[in-house]
N, C-alpha and C positions, 0 to 999 in steps of 0.2 A: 088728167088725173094728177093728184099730188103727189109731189117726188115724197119717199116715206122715210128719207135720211135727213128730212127737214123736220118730219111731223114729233109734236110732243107726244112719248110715249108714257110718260109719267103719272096722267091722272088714268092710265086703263090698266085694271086688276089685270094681272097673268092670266087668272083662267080664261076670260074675255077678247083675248090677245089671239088675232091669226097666228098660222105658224108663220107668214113671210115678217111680221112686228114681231115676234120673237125671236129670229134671224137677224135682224134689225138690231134690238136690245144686245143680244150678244156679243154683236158686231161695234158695236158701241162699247163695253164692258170691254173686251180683248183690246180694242181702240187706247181706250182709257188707260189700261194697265199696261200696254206696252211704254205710254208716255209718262209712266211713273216708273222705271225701272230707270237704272244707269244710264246714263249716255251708248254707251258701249252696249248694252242688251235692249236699247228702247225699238232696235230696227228689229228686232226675232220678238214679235208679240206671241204672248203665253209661253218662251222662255224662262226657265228658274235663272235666275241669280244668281252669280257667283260666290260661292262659300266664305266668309271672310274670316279667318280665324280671330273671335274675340279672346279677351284676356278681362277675367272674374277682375270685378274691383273689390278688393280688402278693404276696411274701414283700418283694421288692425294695424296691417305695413304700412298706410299712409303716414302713421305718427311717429314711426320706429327713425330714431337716426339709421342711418347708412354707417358702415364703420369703414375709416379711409384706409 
């Protein structure tokens, strides 16, 4: 039988899909997204991401001189 962590699961509709091919798909998703996260978070797959505190860009204070 063929190993099913080989097989293309791309051209089969979801509803068509056994549940062991949608275990699969899954498995592949969680897969995928841990290897897009941080270095530091890509080994804890479906981990959030560390918070990063951003800072709003102004259009306005970029032109403003600084006063020394």
């Amino acid at each position: 039988m063929e190993d099913i962590r080989h097989r293309d699961l791309s051209q089969i509709p979801e509803d068509e899909m056994s549940p062991e091919e949608r275990r699969e798909l899954k498995r592949r998703f969680e897969e995928f997204v841990g290897l897009m996260r941080r270095p530091s978070v890509a080994n804890k797959i479906g981990a959030k991401p560390s918070e990063k505190k951003l800072q709003r860009w102004d259009p306005a204070s970029m032109g403003r001189r600084r006063s020394r």
